[in-house]
N, CA, C and O atoms as a GROMACS GRO file, in nm:
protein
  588
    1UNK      N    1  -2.131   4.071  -7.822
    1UNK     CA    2  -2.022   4.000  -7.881
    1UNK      C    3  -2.070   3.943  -8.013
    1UNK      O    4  -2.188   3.906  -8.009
    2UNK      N    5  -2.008   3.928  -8.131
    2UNK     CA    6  -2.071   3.888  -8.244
    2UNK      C    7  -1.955   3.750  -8.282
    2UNK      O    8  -1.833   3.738  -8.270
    3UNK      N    9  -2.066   3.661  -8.334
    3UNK     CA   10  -1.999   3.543  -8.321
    3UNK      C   11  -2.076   3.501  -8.439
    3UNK      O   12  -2.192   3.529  -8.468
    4UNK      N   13  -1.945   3.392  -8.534
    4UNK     CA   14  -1.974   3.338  -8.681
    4UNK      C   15  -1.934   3.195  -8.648
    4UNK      O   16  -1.821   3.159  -8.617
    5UNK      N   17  -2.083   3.090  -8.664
    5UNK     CA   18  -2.024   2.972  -8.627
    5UNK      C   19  -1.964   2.953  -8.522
    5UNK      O   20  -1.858   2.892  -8.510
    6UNK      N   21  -2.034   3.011  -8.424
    6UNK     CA   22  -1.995   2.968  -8.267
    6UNK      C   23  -1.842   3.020  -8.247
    6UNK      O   24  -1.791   2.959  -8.153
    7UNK      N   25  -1.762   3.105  -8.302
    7UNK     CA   26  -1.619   3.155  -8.339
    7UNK      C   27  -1.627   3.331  -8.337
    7UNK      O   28  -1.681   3.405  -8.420
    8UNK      N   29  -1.552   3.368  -8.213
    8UNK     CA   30  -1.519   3.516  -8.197
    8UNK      C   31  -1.468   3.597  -8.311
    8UNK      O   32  -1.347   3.597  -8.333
    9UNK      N   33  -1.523   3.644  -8.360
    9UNK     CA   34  -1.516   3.779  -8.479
    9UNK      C   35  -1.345   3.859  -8.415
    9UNK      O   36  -1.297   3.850  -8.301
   10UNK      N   37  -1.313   3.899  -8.483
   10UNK     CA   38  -1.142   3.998  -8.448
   10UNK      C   39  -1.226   4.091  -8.354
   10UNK      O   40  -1.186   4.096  -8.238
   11UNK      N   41  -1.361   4.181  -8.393
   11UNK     CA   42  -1.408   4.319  -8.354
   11UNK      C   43  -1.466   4.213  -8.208
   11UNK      O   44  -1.414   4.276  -8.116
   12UNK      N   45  -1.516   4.133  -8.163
   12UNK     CA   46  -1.541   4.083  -8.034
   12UNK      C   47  -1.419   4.083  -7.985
   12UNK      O   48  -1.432   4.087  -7.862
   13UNK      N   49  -1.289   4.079  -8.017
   13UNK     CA   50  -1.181   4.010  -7.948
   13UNK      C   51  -1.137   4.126  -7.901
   13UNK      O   52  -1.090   4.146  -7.789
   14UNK      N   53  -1.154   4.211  -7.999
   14UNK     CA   54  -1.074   4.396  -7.940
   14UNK      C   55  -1.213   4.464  -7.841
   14UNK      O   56  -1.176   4.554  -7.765
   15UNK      N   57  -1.290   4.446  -7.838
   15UNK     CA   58  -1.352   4.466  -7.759
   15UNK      C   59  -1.339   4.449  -7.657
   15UNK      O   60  -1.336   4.545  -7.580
   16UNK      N   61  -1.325   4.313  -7.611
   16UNK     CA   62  -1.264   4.188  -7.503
   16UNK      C   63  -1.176   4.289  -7.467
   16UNK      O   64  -1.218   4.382  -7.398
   17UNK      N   65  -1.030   4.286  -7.511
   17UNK     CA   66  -0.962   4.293  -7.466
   17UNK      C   67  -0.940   4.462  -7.438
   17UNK      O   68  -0.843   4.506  -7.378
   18UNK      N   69  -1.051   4.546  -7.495
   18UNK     CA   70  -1.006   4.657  -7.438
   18UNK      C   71  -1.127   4.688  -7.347
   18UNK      O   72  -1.152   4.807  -7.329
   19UNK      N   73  -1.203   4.597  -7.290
   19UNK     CA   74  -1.295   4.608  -7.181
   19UNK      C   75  -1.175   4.562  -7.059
   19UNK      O   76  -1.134   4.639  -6.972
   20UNK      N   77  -1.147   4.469  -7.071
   20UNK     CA   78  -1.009   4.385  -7.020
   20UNK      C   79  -0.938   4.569  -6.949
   20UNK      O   80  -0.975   4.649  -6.863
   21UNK      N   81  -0.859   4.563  -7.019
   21UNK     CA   82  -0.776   4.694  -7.011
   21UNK      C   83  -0.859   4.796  -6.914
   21UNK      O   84  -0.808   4.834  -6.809
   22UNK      N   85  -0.987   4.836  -6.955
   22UNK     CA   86  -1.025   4.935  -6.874
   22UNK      C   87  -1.042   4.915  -6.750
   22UNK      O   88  -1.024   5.008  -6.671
   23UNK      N   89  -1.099   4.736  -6.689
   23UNK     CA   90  -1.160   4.685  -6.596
   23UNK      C   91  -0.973   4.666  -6.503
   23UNK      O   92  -0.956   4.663  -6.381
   24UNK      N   93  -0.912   4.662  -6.563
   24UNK     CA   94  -0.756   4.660  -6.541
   24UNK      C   95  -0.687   4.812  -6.441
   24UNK      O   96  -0.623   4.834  -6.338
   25UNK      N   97  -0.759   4.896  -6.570
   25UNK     CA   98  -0.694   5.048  -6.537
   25UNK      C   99  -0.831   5.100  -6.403
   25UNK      O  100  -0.818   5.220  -6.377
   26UNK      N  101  -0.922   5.046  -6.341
   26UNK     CA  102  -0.993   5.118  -6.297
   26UNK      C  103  -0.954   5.002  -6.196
   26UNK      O  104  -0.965   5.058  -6.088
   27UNK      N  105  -0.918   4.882  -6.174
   27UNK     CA  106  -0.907   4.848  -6.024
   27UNK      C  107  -0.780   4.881  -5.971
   27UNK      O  108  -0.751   4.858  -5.853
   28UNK      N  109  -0.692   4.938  -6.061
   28UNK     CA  110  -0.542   4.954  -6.028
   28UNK      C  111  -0.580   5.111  -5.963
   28UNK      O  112  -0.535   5.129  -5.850
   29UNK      N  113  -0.653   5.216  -6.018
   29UNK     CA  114  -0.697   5.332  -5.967
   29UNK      C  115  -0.732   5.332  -5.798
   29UNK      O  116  -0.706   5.401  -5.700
   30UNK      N  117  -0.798   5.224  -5.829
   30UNK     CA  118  -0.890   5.178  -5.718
   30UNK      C  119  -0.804   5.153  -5.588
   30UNK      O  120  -0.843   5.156  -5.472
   31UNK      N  121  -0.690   5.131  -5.632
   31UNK     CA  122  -0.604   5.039  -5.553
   31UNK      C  123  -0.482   5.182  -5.470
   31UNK      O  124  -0.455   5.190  -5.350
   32UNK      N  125  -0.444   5.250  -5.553
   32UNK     CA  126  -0.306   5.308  -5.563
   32UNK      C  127  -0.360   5.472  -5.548
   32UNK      O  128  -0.422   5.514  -5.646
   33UNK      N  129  -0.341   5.574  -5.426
   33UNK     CA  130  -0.331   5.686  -5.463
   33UNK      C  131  -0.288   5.772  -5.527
   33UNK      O  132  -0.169   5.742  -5.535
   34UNK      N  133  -0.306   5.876  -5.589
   34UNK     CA  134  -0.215   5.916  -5.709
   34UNK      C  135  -0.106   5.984  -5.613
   34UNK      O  136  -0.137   5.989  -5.494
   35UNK      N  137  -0.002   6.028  -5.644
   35UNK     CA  138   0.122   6.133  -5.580
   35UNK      C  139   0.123   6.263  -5.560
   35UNK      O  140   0.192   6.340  -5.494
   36UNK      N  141  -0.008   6.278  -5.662
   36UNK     CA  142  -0.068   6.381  -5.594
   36UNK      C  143  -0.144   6.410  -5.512
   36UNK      O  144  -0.204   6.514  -5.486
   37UNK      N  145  -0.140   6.305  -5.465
   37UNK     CA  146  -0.231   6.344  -5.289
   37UNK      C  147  -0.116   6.310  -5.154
   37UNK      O  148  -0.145   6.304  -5.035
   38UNK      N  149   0.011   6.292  -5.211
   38UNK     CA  150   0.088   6.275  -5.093
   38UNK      C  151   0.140   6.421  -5.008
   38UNK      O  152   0.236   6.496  -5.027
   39UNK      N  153   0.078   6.423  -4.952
   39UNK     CA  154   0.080   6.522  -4.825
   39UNK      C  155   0.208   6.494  -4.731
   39UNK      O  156   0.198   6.400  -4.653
   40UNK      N  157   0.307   6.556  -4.733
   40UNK     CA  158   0.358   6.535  -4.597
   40UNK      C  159   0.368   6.611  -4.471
   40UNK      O  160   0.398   6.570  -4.359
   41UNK      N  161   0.335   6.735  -4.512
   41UNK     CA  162   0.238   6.824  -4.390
   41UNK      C  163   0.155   6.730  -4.293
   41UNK      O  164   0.169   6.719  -4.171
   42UNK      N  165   0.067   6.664  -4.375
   42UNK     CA  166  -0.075   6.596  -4.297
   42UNK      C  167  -0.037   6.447  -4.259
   42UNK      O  168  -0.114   6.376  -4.194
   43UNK      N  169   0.125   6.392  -4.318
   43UNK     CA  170   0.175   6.328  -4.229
   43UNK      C  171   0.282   6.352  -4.081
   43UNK      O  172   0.351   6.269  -4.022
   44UNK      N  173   0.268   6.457  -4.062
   44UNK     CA  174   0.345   6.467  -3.988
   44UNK      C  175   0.338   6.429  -3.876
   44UNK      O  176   0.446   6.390  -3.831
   45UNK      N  177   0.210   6.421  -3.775
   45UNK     CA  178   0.113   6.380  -3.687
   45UNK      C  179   0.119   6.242  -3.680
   45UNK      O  180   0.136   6.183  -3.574
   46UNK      N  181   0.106   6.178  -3.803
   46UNK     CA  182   0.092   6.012  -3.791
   46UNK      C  183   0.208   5.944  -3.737
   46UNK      O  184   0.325   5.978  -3.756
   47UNK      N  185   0.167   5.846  -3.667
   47UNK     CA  186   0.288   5.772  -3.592
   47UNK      C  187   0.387   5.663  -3.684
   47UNK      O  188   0.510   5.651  -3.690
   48UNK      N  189   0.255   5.577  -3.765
   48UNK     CA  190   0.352   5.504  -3.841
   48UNK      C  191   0.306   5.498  -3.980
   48UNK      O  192   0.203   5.555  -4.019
   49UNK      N  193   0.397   5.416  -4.068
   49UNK     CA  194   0.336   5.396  -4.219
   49UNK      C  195   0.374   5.240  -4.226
   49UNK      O  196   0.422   5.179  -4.130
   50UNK      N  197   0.348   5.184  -4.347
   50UNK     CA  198   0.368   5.059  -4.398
   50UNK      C  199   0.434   5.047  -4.476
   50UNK      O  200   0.378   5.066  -4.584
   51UNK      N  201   0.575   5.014  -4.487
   51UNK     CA  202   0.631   4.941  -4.636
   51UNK      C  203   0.628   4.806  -4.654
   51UNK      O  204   0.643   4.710  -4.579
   52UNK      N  205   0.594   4.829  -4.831
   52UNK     CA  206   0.557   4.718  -4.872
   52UNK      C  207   0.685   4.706  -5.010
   52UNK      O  208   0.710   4.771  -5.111
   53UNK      N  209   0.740   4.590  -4.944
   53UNK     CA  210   0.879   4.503  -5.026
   53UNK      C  211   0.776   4.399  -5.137
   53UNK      O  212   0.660   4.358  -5.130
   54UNK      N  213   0.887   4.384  -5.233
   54UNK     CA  214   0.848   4.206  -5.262
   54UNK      C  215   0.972   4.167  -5.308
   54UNK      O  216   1.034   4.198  -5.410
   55UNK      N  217   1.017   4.044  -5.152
   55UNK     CA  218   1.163   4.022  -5.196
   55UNK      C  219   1.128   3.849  -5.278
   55UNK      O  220   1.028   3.777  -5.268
   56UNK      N  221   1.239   3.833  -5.346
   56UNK     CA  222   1.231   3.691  -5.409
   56UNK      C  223   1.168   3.566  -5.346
   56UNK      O  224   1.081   3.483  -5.374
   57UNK      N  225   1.282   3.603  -5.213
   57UNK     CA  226   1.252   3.436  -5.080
   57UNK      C  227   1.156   3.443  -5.031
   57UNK      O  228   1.100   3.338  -5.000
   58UNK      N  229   1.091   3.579  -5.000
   58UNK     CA  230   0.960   3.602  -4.892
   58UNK      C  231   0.814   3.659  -4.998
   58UNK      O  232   0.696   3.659  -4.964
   59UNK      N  233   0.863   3.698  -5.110
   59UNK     CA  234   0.755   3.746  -5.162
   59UNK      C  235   0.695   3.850  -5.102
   59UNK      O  236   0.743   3.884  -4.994
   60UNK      N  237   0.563   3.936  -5.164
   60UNK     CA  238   0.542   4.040  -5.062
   60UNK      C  239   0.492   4.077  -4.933
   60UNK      O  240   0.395   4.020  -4.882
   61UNK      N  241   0.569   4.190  -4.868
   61UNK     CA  242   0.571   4.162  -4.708
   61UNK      C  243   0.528   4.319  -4.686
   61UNK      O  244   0.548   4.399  -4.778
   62UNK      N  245   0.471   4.359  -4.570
   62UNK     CA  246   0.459   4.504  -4.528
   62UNK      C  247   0.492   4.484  -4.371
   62UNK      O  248   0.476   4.394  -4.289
   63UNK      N  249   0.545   4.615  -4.371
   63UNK     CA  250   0.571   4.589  -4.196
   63UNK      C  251   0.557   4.773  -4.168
   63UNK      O  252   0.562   4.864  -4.251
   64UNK      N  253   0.541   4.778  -4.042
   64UNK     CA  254   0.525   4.898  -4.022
   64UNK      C  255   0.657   4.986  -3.966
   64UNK      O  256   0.748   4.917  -3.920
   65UNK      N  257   0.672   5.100  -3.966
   65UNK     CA  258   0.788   5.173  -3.922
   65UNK      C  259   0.764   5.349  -3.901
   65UNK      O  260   0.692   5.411  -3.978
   66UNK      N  261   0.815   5.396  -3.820
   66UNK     CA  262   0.808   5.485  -3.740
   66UNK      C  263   0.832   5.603  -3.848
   66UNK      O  264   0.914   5.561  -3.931
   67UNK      N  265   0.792   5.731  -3.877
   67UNK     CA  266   0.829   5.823  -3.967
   67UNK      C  267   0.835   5.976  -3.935
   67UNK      O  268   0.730   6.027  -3.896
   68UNK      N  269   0.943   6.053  -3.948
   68UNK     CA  270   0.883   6.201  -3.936
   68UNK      C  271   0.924   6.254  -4.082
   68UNK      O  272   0.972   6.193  -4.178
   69UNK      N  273   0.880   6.425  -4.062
   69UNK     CA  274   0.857   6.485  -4.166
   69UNK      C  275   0.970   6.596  -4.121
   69UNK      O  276   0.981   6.634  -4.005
   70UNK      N  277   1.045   6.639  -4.223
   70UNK     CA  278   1.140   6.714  -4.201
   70UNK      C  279   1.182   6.806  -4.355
   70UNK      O  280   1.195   6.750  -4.464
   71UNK      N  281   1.199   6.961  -4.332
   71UNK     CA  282   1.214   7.000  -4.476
   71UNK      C  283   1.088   7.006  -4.554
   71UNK      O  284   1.083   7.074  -4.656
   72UNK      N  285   0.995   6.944  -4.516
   72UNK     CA  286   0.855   6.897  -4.610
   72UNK      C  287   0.861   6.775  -4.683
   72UNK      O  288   0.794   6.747  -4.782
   73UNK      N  289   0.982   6.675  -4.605
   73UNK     CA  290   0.984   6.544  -4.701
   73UNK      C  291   0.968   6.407  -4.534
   73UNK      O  292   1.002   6.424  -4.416
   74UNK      N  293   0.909   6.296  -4.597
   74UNK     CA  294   0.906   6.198  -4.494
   74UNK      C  295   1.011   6.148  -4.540
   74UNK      O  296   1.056   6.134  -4.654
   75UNK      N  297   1.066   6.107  -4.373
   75UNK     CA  298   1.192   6.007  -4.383
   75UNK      C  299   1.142   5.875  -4.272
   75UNK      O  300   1.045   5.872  -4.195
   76UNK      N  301   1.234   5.784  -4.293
   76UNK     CA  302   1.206   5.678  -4.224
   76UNK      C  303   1.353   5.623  -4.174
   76UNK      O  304   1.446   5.665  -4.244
   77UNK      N  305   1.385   5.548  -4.081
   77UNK     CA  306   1.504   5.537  -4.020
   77UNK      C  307   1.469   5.383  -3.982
   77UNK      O  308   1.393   5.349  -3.891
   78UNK      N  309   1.554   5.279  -4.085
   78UNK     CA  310   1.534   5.127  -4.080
   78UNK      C  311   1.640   5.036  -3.974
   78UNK      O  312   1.758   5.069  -3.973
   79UNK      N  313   1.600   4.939  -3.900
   79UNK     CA  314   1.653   4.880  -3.876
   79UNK      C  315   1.731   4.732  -3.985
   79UNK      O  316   1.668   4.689  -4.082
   80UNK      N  317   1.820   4.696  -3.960
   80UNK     CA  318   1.914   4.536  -4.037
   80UNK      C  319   1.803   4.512  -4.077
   80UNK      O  320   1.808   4.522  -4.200
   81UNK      N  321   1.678   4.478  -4.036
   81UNK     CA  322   1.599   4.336  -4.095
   81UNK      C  323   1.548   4.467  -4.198
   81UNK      O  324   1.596   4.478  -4.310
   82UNK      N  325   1.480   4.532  -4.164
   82UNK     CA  326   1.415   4.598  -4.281
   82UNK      C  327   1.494   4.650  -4.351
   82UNK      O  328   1.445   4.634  -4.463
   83UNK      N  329   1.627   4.728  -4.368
   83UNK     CA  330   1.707   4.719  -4.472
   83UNK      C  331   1.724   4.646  -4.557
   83UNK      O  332   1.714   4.676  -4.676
   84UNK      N  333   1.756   4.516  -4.504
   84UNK     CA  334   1.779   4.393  -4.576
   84UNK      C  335   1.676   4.396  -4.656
   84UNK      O  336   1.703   4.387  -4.776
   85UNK      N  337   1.529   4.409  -4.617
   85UNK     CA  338   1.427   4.385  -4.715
   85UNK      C  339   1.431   4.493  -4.844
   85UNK      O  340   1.394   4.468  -4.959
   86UNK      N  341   1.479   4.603  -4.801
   86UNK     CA  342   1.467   4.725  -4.935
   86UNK      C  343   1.593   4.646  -5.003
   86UNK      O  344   1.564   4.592  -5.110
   87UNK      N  345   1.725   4.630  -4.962
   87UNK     CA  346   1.790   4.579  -5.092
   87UNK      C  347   1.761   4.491  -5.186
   87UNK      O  348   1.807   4.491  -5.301
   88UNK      N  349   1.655   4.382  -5.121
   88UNK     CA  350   1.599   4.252  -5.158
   88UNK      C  351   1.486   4.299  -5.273
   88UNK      O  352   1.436   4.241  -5.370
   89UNK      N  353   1.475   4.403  -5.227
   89UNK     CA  354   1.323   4.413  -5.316
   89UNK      C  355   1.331   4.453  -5.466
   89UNK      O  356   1.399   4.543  -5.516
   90UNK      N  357   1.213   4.334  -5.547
   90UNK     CA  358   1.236   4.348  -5.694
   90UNK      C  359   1.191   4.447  -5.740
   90UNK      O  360   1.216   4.458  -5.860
   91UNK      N  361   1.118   4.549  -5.687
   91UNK     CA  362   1.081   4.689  -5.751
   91UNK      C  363   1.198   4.783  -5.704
   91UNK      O  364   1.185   4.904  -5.721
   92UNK      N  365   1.302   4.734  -5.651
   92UNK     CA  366   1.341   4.885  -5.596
   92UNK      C  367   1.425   4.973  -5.681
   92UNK      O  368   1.475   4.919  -5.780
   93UNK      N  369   1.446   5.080  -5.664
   93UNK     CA  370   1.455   5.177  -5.556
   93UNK      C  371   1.255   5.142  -5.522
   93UNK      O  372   1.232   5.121  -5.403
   94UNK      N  373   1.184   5.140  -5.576
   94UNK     CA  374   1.063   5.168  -5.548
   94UNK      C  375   1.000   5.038  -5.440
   94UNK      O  376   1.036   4.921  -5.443
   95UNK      N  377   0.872   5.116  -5.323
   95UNK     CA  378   0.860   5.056  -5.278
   95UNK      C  379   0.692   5.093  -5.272
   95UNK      O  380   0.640   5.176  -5.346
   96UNK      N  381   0.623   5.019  -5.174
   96UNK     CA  382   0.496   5.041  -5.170
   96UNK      C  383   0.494   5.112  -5.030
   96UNK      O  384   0.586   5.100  -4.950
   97UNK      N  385   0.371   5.195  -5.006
   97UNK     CA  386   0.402   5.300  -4.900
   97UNK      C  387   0.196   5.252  -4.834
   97UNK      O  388   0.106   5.222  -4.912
   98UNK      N  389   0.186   5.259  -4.721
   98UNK     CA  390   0.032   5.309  -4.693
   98UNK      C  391   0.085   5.358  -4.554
   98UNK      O  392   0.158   5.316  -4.464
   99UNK      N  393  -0.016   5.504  -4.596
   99UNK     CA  394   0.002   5.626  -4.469
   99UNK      C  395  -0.127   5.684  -4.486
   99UNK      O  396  -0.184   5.709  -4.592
  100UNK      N  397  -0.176   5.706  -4.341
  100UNK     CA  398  -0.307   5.767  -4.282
  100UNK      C  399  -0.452   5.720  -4.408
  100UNK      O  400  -0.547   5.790  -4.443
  101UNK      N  401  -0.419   5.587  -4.448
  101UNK     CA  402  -0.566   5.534  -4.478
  101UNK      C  403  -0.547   5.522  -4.684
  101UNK      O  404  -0.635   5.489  -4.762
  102UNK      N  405  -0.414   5.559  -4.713
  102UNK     CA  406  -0.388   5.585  -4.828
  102UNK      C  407  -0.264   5.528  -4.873
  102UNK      O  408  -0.155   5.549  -4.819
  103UNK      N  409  -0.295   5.422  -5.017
  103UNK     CA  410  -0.193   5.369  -5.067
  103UNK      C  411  -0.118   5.411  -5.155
  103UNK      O  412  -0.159   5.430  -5.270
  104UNK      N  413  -0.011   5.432  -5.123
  104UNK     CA  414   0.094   5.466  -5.286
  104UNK      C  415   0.146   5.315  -5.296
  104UNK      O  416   0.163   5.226  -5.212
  105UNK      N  417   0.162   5.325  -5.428
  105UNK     CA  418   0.234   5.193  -5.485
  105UNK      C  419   0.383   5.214  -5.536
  105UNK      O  420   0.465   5.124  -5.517
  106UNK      N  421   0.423   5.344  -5.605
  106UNK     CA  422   0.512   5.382  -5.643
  106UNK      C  423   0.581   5.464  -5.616
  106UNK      O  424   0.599   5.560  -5.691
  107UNK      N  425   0.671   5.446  -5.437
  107UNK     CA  426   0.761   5.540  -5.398
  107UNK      C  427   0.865   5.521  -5.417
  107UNK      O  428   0.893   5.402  -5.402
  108UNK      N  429   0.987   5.614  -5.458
  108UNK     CA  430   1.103   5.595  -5.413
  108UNK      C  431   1.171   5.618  -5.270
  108UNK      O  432   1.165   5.722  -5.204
  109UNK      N  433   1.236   5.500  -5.235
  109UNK     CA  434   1.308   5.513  -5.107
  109UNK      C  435   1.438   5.539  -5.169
  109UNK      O  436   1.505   5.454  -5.228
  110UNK      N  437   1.477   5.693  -5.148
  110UNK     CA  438   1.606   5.714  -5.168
  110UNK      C  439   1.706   5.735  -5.015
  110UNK      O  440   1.685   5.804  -4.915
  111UNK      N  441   1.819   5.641  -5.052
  111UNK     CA  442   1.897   5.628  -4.940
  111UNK      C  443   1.932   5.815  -4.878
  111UNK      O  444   1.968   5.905  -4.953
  112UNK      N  445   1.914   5.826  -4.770
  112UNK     CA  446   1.977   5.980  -4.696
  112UNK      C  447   2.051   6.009  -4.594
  112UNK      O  448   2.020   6.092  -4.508
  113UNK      N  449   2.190   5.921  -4.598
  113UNK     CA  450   2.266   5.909  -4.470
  113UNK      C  451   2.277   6.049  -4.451
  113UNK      O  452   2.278   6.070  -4.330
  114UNK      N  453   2.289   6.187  -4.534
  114UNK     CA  454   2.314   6.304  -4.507
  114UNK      C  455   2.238   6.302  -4.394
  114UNK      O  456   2.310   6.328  -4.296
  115UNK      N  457   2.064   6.272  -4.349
  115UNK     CA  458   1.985   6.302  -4.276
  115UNK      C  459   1.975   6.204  -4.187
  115UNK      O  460   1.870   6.201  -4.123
  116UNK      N  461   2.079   6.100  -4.158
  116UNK     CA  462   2.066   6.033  -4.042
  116UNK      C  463   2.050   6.101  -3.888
  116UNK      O  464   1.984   6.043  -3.802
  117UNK      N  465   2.110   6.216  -3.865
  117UNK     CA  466   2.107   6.236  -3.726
  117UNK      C  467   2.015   6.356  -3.740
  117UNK      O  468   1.968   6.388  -3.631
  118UNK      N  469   1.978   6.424  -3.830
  118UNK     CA  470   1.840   6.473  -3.814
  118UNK      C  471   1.709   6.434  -3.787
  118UNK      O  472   1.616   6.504  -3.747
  119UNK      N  473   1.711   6.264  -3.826
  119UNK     CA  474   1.631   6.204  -3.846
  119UNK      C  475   1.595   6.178  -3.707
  119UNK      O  476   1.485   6.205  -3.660
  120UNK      N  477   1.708   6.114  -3.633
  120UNK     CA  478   1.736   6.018  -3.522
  120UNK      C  479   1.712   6.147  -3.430
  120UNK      O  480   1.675   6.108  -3.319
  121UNK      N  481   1.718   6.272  -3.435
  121UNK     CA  482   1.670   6.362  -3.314
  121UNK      C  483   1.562   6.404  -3.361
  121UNK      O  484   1.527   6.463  -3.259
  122UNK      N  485   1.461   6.426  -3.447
  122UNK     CA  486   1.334   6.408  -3.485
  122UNK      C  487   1.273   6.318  -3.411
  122UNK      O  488   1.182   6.341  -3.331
  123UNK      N  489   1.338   6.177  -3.446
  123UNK     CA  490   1.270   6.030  -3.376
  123UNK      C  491   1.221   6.102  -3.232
  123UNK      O  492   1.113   6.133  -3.180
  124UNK      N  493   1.370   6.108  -3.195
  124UNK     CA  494   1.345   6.103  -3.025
  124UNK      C  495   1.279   6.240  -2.923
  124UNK      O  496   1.283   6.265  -2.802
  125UNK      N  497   1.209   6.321  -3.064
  125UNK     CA  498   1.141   6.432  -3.004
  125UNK      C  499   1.006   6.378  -3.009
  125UNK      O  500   0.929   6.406  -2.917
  126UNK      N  501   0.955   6.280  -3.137
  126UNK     CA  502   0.810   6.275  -3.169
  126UNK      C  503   0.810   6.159  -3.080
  126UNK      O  504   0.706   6.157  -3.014
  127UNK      N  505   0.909   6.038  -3.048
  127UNK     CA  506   0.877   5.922  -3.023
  127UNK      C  507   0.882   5.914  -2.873
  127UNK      O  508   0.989   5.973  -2.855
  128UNK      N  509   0.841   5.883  -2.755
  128UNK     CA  510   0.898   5.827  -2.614
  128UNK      C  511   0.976   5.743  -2.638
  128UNK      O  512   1.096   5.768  -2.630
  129UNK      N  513   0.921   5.592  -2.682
  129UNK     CA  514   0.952   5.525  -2.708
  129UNK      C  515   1.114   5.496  -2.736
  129UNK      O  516   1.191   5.405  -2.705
  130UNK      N  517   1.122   5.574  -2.782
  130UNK     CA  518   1.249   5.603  -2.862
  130UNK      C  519   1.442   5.647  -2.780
  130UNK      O  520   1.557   5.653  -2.826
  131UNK      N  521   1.383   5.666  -2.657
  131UNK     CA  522   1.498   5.624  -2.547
  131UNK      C  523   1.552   5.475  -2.544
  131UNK      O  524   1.657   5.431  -2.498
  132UNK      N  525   1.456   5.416  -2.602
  132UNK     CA  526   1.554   5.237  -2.602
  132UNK      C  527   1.542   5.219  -2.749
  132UNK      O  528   1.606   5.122  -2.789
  133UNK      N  529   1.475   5.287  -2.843
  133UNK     CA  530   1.507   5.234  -2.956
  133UNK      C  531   1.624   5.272  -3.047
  133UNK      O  532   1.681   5.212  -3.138
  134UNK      N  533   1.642   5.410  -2.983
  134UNK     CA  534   1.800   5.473  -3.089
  134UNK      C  535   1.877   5.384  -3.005
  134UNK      O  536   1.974   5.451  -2.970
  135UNK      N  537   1.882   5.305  -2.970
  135UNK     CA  538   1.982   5.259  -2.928
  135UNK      C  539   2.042   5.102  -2.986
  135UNK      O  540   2.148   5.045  -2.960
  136UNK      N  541   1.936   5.065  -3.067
  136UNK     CA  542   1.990   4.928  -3.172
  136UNK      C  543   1.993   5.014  -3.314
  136UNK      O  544   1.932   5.118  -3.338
  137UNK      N  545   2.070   4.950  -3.387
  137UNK     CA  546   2.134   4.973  -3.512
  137UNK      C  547   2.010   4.990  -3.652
  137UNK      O  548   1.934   4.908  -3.704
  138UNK      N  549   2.034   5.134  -3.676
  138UNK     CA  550   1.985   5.163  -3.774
  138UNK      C  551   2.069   5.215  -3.906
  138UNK      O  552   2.094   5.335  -3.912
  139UNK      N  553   2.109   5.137  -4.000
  139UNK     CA  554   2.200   5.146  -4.091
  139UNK      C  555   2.164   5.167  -4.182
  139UNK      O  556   2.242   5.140  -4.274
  140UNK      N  557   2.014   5.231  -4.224
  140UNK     CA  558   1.953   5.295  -4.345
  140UNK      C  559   1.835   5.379  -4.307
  140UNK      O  560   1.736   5.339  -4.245
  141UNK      N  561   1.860   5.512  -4.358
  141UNK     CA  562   1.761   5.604  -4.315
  141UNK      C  563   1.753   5.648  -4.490
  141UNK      O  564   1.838   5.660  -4.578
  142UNK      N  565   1.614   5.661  -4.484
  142UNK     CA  566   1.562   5.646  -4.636
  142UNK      C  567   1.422   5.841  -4.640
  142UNK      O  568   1.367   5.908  -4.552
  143UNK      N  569   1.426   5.847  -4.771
  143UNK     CA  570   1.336   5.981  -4.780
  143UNK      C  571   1.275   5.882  -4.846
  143UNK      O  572   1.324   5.782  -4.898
  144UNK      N  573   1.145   5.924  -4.837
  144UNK     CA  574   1.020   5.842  -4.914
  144UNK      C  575   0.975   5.974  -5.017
  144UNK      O  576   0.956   6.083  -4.961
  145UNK      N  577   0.958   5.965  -5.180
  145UNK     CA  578   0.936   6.054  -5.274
  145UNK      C  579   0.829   5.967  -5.356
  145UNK      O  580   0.858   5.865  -5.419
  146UNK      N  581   0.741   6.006  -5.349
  146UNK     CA  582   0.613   5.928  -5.443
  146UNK      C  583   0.644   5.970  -5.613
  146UNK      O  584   0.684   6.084  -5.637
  147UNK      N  585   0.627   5.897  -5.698
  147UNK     CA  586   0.632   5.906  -5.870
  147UNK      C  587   0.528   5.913  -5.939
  147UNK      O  588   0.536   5.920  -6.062
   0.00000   0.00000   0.00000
């Protein structure tokens, strides 16, 4: 750093700030898989994923939810409370996704009522479970598309 009279030079300050930037761009790397590693083949197997909202009142929240793969695209089939959270959320359409050990930060949840009852007999082939769960109200079934 070069300093005149105890006072940062302009060329220390751009330095700074583009060490700043890199130390910025390499923990965000660090953080976020690229979209090109979203596989949905190699999700197909997995039971659940994580979305991650950030609504105003609650700030950010992840909760987990049940997913299959259909066509070669993941869908997800929400209950009221978690709906509520995708409308709420200040990134959306985009949401945060972690599946089989890997974070995306930047998915779109695009609404797919077309694929509601594809979805919902998917559910109840991959899920057991799923004899008492189609049975409370799911009023948003969403395709997850990474950017």
């Amino acid at each position: 750093m070069h300093r005149v009279d105890g006072a940062r030079t302009r060329h220390s300050g751009r330095v700074g700030a583009l060490g700043g930037l890199i130390g910025l761009l390499a923990l965000l790397a660090s953080h976020a898989t690229l979209a090109a590693d979203w596989n949905p083949a190699s999700f197909s197997k997995v039971d659940t994923l994580k979305l991650r909202t950030n609504c105003p009142s609650e700030g950010e929240y992840s909760f987990p939810v049940w997913l299959v793969v259909i066509d070669g695209q993941v869908y997800v089939r929400l209950g009221s409370r978690a709906a509520g959270r995708i409308e709420c959320n200040a990134q959306k359409p985009y949401l945060g996704v972690e599946i089989a050990g890997q974070r995306f930060d930047h998915v779109n949840g695009v609404a797919a009522p077309e694929y509601a009852e594809r979805v919902s007999k998917a559910m109840a082939d991959k899920y057991t479970s799923d004899i008492f769960v189609r049975f409370f109200s799911h009023p948003l079934t969403l395709r997850l598309m990474p950017e």
